[in-house]
N, C-alpha and C positions, 0 to 999 in steps of 0.2 A: 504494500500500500504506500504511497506516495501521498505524503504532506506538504499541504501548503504552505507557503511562508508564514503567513497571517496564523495556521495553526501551530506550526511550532511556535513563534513567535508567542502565542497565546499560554501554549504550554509550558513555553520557557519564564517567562514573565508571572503566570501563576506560580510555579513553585520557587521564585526568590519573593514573591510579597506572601507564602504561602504561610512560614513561619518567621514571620518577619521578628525582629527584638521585639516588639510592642507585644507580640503573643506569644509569651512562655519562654523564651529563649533567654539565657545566663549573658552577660553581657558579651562575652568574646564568641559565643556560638554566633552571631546574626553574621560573621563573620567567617563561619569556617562552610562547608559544601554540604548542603543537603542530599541526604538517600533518601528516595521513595520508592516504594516496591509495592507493586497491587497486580493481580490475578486480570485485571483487565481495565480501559477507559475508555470514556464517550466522552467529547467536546461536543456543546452544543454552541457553536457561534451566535448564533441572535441573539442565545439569553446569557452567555458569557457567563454559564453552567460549566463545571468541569465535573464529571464522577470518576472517582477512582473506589472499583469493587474489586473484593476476595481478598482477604490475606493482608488490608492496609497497612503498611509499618512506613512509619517516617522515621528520622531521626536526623540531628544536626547539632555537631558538638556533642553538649551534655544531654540535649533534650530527645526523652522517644515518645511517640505515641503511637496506636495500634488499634485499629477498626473493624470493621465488616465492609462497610460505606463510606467514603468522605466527600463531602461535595465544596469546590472552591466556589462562592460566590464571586463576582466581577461585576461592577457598574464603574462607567467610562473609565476603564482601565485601570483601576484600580481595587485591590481585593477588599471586601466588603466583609464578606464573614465565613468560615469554615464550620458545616457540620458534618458531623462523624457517629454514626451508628453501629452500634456491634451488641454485642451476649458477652459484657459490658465493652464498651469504647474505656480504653484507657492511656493515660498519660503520666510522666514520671519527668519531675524537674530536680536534680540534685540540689542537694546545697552548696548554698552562695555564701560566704562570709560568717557572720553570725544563727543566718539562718539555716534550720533544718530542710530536708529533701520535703518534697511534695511528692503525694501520691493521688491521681484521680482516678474515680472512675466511674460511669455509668451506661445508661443503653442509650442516651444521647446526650452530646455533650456540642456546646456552639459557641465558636470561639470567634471575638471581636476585635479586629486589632486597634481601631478608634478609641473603645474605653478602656482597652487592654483587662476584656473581663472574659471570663470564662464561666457559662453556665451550665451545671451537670444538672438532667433530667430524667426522672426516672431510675430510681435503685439508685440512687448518687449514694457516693464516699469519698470522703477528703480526709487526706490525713495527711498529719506534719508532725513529725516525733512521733510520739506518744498517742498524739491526740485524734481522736476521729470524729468526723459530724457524718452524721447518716440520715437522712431525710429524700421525700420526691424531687428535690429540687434545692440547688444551692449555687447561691453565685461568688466567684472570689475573683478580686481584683486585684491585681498582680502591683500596680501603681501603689493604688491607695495600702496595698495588706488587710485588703478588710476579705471578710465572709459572712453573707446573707444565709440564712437557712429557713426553711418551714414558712408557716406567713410571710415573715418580712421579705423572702425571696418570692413572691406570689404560690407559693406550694400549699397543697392540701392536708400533708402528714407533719405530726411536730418530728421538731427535731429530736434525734439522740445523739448525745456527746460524751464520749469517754478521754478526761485528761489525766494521765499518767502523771501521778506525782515526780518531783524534782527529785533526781538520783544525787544523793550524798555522797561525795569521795572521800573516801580514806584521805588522813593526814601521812 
């Protein structure tokens, strides 16, 4: 099969704004070369749709994430939002500096590079250290550091949170 310019073009340009820094990426990853690997893909040009099915694994630097589904949104040219569908879609951000590794995971999750949020829907988990929130629906903002759960993330299920007490060192 033979691709158009305009489609590689499209192709190429979705996966460098695909994990852009703004979404999930440790500072020096936005910098190093993304792998994506998927069982198959459909470009849809008019709707500047991209699907990538079967087997999604991204990864770039420190950051992986891993699907069923991932669809790039695109509006003029530039990426809009990423969602990712799986029997759970998950995502793994090591630790940066002071802070601990991030763990996501749900059967949808949609990633914004504008407010740099990521919303897990559906069987969501988030965990950092210790700590886990479990609810239908959870938003974390990688900017701010903040996390929404239950209601205040528009969800129907309260939330559950388990925080691991602070581990004492030996003198």
């Amino acid at each position: 099969m033979i691709l158009s310019r305009k489609i590689i073009s499209l192709i190429v340009s979705s996966l460098m704004l695909c994990l852009s820094p703004q979404v999930l990426a440790l500072g020096g990853d936005s910098d190093q070369p993304m792998q994506l690997e998927a069982d198959s893909l459909s470009i849809d040009e008019s709707t500047g749709v991209i699907l990538y099915e079967g087997n999604v694994e991204i990864s770039q630097g420190s950051l992986e994430l891993w699907a069923d589904r991932l669809w790039i949104h695109r509006r003029q040219g530039k990426m809009e939002k990423i969602i990712c569908e799986g029997e759970p879609s998950r995502f793994r951000r090591p630790a940066e500096g002071d802070a601990e590794e991030i763990r996501g995971e749900a059967r949808r999750m949609e990633l914004y590079a504008e407010r740099d949020e990521i919303v897990l829907i559906d069987e969501a988990v988030l965990e950092q250290g210790g700590s886990r929130f479990k609810s239908d629906r959870i938003i974390y903002n990688r900017t701010n550091a903040t996390v929404r759960a239950g209601a205040s993330a528009e969800g129907k299920q309260r939330i559950q949170v388990v925080i691991e007490p602070e581990r004492k060192t030996a003198p």
